[in-house]
C-alpha positions as CSV (number, residue, x, y, z in Angstrom):
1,X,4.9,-12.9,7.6
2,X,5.8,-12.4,3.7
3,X,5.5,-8.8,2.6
4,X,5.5,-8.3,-1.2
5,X,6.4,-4.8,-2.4
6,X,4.6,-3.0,-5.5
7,X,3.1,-5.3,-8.4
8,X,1.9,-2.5,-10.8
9,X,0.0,-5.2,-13.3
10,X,2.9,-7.1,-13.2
11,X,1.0,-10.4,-12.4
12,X,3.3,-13.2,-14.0
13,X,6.4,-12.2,-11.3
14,X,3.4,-11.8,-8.8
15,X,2.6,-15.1,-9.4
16,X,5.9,-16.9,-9.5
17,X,6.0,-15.3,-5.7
18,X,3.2,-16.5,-4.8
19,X,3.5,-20.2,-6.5
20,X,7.1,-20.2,-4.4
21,X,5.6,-19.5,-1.5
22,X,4.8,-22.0,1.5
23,X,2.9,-19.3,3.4
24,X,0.2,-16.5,3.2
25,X,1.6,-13.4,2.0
26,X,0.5,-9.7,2.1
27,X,0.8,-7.5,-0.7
28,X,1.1,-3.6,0.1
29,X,-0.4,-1.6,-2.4
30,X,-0.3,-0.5,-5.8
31,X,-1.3,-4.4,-7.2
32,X,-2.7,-2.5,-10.3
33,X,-6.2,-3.8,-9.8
34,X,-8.8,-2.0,-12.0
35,X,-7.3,0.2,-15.0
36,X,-9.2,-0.2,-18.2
37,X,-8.1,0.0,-21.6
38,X,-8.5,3.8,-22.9
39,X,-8.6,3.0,-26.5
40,X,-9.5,0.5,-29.3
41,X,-12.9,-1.0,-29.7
42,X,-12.3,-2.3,-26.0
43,X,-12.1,1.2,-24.2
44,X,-13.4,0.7,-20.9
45,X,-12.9,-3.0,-20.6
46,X,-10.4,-3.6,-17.6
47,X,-6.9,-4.9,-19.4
48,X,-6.0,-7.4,-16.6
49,X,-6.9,-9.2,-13.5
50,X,-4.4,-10.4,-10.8
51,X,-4.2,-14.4,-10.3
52,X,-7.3,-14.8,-7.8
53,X,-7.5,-18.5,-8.0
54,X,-3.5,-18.9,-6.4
55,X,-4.4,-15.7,-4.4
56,X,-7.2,-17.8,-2.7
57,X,-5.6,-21.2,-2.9
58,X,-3.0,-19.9,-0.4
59,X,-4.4,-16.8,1.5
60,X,-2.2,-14.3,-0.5
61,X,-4.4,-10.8,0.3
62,X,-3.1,-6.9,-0.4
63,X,-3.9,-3.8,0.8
64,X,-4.5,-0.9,-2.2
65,X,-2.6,1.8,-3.3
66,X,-2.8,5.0,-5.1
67,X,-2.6,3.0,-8.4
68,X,-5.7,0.6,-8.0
69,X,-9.2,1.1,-8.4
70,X,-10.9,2.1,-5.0
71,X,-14.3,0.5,-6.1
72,X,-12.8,-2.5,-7.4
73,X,-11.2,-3.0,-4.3
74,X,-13.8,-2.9,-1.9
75,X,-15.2,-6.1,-4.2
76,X,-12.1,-8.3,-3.8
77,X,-12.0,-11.1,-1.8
78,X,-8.2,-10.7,-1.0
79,X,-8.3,-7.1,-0.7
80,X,-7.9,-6.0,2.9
81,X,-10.3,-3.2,3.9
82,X,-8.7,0.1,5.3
83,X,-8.7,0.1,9.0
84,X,-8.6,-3.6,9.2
85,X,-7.2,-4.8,12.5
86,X,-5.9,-8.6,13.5
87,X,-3.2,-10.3,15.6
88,X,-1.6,-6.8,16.5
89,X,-1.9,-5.6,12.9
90,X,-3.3,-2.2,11.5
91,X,-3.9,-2.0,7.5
92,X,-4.4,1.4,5.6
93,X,-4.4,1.8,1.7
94,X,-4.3,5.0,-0.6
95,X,-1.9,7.5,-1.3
96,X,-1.5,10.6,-3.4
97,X,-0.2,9.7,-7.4
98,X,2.3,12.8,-8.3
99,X,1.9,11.6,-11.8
100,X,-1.7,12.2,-11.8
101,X,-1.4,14.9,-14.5
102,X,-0.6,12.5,-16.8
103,X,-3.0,9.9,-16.3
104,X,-6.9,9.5,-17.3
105,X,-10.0,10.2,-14.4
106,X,-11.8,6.6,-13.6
107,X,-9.7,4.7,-16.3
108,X,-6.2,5.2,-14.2
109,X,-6.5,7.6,-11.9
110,X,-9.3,7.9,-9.5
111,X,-10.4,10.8,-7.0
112,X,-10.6,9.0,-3.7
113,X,-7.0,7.4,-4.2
114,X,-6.5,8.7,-0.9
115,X,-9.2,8.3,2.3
116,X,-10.9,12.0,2.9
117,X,-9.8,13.7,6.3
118,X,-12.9,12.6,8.2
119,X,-12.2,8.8,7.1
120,X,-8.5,9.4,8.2
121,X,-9.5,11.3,11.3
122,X,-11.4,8.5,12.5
123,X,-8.5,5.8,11.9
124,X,-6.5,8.2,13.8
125,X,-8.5,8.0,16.7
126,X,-8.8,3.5,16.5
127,X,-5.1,4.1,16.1
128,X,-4.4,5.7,19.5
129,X,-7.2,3.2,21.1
130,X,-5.4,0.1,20.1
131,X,-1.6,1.0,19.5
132,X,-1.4,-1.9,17.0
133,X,2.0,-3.7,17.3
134,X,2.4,-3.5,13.2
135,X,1.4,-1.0,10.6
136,X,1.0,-1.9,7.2
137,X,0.2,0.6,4.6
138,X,1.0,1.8,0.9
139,X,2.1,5.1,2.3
140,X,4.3,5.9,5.0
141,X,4.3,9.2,7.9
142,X,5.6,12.9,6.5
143,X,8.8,13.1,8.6
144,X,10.2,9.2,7.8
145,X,9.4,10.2,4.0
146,X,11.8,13.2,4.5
147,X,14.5,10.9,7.0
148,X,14.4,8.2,4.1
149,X,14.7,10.9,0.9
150,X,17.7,12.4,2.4
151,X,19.3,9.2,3.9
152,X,18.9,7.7,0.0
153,X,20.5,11.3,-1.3
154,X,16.8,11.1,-3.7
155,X,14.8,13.7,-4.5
156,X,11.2,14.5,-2.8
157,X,8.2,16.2,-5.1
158,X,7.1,19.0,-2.6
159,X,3.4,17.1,-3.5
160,X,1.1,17.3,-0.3
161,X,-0.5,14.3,0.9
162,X,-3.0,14.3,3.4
163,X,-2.2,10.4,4.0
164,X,1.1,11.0,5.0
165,X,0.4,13.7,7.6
166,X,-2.5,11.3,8.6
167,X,0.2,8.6,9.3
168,X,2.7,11.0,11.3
169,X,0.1,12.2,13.9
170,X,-0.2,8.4,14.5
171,X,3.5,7.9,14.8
172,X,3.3,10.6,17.2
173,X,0.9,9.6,19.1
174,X,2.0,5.6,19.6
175,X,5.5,3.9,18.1
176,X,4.8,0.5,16.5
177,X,7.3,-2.5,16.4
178,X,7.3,-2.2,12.8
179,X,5.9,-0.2,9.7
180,X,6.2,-2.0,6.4
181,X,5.1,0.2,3.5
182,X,6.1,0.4,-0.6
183,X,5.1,3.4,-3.0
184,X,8.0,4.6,-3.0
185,X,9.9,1.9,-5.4
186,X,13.0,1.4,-3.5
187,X,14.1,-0.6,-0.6
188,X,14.4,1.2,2.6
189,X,14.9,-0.4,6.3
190,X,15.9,1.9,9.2
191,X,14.8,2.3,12.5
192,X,12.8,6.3,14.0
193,X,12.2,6.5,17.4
194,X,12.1,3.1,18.2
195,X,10.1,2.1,14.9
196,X,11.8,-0.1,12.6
197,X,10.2,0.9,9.1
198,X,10.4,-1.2,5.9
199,X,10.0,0.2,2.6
200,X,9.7,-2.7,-0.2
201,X,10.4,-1.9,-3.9
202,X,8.9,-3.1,-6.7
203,X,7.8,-6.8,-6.5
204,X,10.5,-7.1,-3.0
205,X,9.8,-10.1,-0.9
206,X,10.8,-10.0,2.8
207,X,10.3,-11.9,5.3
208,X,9.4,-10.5,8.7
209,X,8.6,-11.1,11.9
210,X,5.3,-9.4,13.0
């Protein structure tokens, strides 16, 4: 399976992957899907749509991330709903934006970025039930966040996220094959207690076998 790492708006790269590519791909998190402008006599119209037609001409889907539209979203053909389970695969979206300070309520930042604790408590529990083979979200569990920071010799903002300790009572409960994630915008590939997890930078293409 292709995995495509962070587009952040930047749909002419996002489109030369996917015009290269022979195969479906899935795209995890953070496409950039819904911002709108915030001034000029367009305020509030949305500045740019990724490439649907070529995103349906070959199957190319995503997953969302802190920086996309939740609403939006839900109305995307490609977009794969959070929960989502097939052929051994789990999706979840969202994550917490530390740079939400400096961005703008329902224009580029938006409340329900991440899923509330009743919506995460209940993908806990299909978790345990169906020990999915393969985990793809935008975020990845607390404790590999810290393991990966310190392993890179980078910096972690001490900024709570209710996703990531949603993701490590999973880990601890079941060990997937693999866990292939982005948000963090560098490339990360080590193996935790039998789990060989992926982290894909900006617009990274791997590869792997799911």
């Amino acid at each position: 399976m292709i995995f495509i790492g962070d587009v952040h708006g930047k749909y002419k790269q996002y489109k030369r992957i996917l015009k290269e590519s022979s195969t479906p791909t899935i795209q995890v998190g953070d496409m950039g899907v819904g911002f709108r402008r915030i001034q000029g006599w367009r305020a509030g119209e949305y500045i740019e749509n990724p490439p649907h037609a070529w995103m349906l001409k070959g199957n190319h889907r995503f997953i969302r991330g802190n920086h996309d539209n939740p609403k939006v979203c839900r109305h995307h053909s490609q977009c794969i709903p959070d929960g989502h389970v097939e052929n051994g695969m789990m999706f979840i979206g969202g994550a917490v934006s530390i740079d939400q300070a400096w961005r703008v309520k329902d224009y580029s930042w938006w409340e329900d970025e991440e899923l509330s604790e009743l919506e995460l408590s209940d993908l806990i529990d299909k978790y345990v039930m169906i020990k999915p083979d393969v985990m793809v979200t935008h975020e990845c569990p607390e404790n590999v966040a810290n393991a990966m920071i310190t392993h890179l010799g980078r910096t972690k903002f001490d900024w709570p996220s209710r996703t990531r300790r949603a993701f490590e009572m999973m880990f601890s409960a079941h060990s997937p094959k693999l866990w292939v994630f982005g948000h963090w915008h560098f490339s990360f590939d080590g193996i935790m207690n039998g789990t060989r997890f992926v982290c894909l930078n900006e617009l990274e293409v791997r590869d792997l076998e799911v």
